[in-house]
C-alpha positions as CSV (number, residue, x, y, z in Angstrom):
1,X,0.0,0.0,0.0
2,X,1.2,3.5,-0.8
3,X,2.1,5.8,1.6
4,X,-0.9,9.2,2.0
5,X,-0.2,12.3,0.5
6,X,-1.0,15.8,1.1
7,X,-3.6,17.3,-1.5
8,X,-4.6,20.5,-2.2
9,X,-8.2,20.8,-1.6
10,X,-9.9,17.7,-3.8
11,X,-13.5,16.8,-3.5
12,X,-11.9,13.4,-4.7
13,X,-9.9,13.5,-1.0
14,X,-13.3,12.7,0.6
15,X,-16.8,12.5,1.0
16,X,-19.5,15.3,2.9
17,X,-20.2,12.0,5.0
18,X,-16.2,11.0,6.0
19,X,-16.2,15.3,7.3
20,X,-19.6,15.1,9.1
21,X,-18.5,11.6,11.0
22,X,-14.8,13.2,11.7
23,X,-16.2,16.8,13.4
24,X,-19.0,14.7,15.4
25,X,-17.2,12.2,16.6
26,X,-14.3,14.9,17.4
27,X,-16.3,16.8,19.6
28,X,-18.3,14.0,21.0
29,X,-14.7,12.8,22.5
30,X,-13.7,16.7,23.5
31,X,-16.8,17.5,24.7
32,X,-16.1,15.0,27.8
33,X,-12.3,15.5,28.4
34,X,-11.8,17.0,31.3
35,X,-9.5,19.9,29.4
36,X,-11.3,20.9,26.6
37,X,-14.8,19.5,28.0
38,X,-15.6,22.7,30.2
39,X,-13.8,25.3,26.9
40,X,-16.8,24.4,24.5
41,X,-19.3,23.4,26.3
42,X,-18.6,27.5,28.0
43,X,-18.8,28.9,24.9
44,X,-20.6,27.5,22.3
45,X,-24.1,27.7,23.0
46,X,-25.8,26.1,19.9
47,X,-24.2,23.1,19.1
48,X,-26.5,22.5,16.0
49,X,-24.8,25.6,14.3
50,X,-21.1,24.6,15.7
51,X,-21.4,21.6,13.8
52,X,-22.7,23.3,10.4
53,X,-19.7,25.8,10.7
54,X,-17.4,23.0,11.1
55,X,-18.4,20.5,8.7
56,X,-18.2,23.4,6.3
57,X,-14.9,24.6,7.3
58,X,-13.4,21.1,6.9
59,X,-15.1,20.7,3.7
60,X,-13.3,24.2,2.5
61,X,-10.3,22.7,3.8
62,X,-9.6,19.5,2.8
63,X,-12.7,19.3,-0.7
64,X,-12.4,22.7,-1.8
65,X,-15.5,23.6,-1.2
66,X,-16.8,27.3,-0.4
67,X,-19.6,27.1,1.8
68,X,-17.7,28.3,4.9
69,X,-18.3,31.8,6.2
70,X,-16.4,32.3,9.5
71,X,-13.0,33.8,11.3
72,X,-11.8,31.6,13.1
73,X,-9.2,33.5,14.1
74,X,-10.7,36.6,16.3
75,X,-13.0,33.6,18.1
76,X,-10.2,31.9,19.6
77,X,-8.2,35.2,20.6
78,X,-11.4,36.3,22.5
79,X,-11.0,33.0,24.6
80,X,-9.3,33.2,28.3
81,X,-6.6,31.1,29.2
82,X,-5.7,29.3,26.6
83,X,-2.4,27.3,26.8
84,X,-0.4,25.4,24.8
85,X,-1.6,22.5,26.1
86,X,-5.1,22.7,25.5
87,X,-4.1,23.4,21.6
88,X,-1.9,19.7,22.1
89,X,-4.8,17.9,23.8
90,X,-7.2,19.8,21.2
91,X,-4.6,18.0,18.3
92,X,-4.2,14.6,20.1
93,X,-8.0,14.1,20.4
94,X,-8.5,14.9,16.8
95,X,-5.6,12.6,15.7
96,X,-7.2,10.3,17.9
97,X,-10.2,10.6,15.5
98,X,-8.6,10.6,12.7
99,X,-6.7,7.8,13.2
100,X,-9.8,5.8,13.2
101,X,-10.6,6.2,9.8
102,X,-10.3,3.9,6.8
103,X,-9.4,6.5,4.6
104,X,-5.2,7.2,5.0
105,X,-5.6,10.1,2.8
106,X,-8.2,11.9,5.0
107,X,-6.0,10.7,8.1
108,X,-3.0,12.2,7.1
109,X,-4.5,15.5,5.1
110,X,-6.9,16.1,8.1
111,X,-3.9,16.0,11.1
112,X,-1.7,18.2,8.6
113,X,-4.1,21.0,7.9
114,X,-5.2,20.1,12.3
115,X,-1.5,20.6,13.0
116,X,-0.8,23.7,10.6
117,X,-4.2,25.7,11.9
118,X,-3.8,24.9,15.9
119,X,0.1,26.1,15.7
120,X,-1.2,29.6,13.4
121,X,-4.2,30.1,16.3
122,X,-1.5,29.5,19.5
123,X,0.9,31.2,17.7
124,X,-1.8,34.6,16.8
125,X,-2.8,33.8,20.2
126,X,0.2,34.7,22.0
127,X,0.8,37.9,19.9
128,X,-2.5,39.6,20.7
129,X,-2.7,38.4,24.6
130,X,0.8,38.4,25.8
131,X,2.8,40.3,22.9
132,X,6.1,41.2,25.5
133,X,5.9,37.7,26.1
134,X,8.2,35.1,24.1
135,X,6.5,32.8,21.8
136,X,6.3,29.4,22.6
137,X,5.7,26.6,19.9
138,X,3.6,23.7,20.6
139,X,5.3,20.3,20.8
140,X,3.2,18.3,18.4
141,X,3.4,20.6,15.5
């Protein structure tokens, strides 16, 4: 068997259905760890949309789709206390999903793009809330 790639957006990559299983069965997992757990369940307050957004942002990212309308960015900056390891339990909980799937392409496109976005928000993070501060990388990225 080959080994995965990375892909630019393809909607060849994956199906609506592979994204919609990866994003609920993500946050059914982070939803009850005892890190992230309290994080989303404080601040998202309609889980319904959360999924839409997110299902639609992973679409954008790994089919190429463009039904996502969102900053992602500004959202997590508004959040207090983050640390860098809540963005390295955030990316071993979604490895942990990914890492469940049959598809290897998904796997290994999905924890890419997962490890690319979560060191641009901690990094972004750390400039607006502590910008005298030195940066600190996460580990897993």
């Amino acid at each position: 068997m080959s080994e995965p790639q990375f892909f630019a957006p393809d909607p060849g990559l994956c199906t609506e259905e592979e994204i919609s299983y990866l994003v609920h069965t993500f946050y059914a997992t982070a939803r009850k760890d005892p890190l992230l757990g309290p994080i989303f369940e404080a601040h998202v307050t309609d889980w319904d949309a959360h999924f839409v957004q997110m299902i639609n942002f992973w679409s954008m990212k790994l089919r190429g789709t463009g039904r996502f309308r969102g900053a992602p960015m500004p959202k997590h900056v508004a959040l207090p206390g983050l640390t860098p390891e809540l963005f390295e339990r955030w990316l071993q909980l979604f490895h942990q999903t990914t890492s469940g799937m049959e598809n290897a392409n998904l796997q290994f496109n999905a924890d890419m793009l997962a490890r690319h976005i979560g060191s641009r928000l901690w990094l972004r993070y750390q400039m607006e809330r502590y910008p005298d501060r030195q940066l600190v990388e996460l580990c897993g990225a």
